[in-house]
N, C-alpha and C positions, 0 to 999 in steps of 0.2 A: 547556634553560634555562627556568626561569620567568620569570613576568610582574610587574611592579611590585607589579600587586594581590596576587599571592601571598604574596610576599617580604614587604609590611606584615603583613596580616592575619598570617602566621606568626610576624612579631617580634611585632607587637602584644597579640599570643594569650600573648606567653611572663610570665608573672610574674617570675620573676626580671630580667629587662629594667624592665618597671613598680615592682617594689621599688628597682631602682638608680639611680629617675627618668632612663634613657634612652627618648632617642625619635628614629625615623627621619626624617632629611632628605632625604636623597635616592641614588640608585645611575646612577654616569655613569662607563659602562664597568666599569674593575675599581675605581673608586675608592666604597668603600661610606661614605657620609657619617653617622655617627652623632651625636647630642649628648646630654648628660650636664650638670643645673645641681645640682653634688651641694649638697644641707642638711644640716643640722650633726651628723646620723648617721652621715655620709660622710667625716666630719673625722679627720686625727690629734693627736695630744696639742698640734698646735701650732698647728691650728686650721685648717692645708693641709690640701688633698685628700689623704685618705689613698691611699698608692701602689697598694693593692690596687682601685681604685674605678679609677684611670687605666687600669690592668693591665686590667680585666673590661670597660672600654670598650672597648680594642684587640681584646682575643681575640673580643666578639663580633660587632664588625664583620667581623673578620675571616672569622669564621666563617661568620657568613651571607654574605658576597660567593660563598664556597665553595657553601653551599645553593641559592644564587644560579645557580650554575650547572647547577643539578641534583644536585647532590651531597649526602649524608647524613655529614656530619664530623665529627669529633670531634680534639681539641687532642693531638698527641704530643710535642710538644717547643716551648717557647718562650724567648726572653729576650727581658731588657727594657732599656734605659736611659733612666732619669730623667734628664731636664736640667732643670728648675726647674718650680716649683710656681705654683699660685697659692693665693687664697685661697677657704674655700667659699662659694658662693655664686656665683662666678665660672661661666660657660659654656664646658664643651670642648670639642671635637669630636675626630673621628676621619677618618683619612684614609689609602687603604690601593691597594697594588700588587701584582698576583699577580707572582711570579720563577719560579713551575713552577705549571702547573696540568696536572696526570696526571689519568691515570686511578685511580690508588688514593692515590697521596699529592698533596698542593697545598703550597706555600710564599708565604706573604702576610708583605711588609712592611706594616708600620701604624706612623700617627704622630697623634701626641695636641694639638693645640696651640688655643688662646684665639680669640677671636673677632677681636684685632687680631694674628691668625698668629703668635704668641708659640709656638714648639717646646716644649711642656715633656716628651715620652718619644717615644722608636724604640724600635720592639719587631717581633718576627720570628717569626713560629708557622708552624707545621709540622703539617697536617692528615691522617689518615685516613679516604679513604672506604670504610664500613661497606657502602656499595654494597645 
């Protein structure tokens, strides 16, 4: 398992995490706490978080919780469900439960919801470790 400092410095180091303005809150237990205050690149035609931005906070929370444990993962299989949106500029987080943690595959629910716990997606990904 790594150490707190790792699991930062390894998000913090990712671009793609920095391009999607998320940033690490905190790791307690399996629950890997991300947030995400997407701007107006992050928007869809109506001006909501576009789904794919709610989507890429789940999976990489997810993922690193998996890292997290010492594991090198990568995403086999996900679904999502939206339940309501908000608007951008609004702050989301992330909130996640391992169901299987193997040895070659992990299964992590993850959930997306506002800072007054407003639910807006459940989402369930399915990891491989590259080992």
């Amino acid at each position: 398992m790594k150490n707190l400092d790792e699991i930062k410095k390894l998000f913090n180091g990712n671009e793609y995490s920095k391009y999607s303005s998320m940033e690490f809150v905190n790791l307690d237990g399996d629950n890997m706490i991300l947030k995400m205050k997407p701007g107006s690149r992050q928007q869809n035609i109506y001006g909501m978080i576009h789904g794919g931005e709610i989507f890429s906070l789940l999976d990489t929370a997810s993922g690193l919780l998996c890292v997290a444990q010492g594991k090198n993962v990568v995403t086999l299989n996900s679904t999502i469900n939206f339940i309501k949106n908000v608007p951008v500029g609004e702050t989301i987080f992330s909130k996640t439960k391992f169901l299987h943690n193997g040895a070659s595959t992990m299964v992590v629910d993850a959930f997306a919801y506002t800072e007054e716990n407003l639910l807006l997606a459940k989402a369930s990904f399915t990891f491989y470790n590259l080992k």
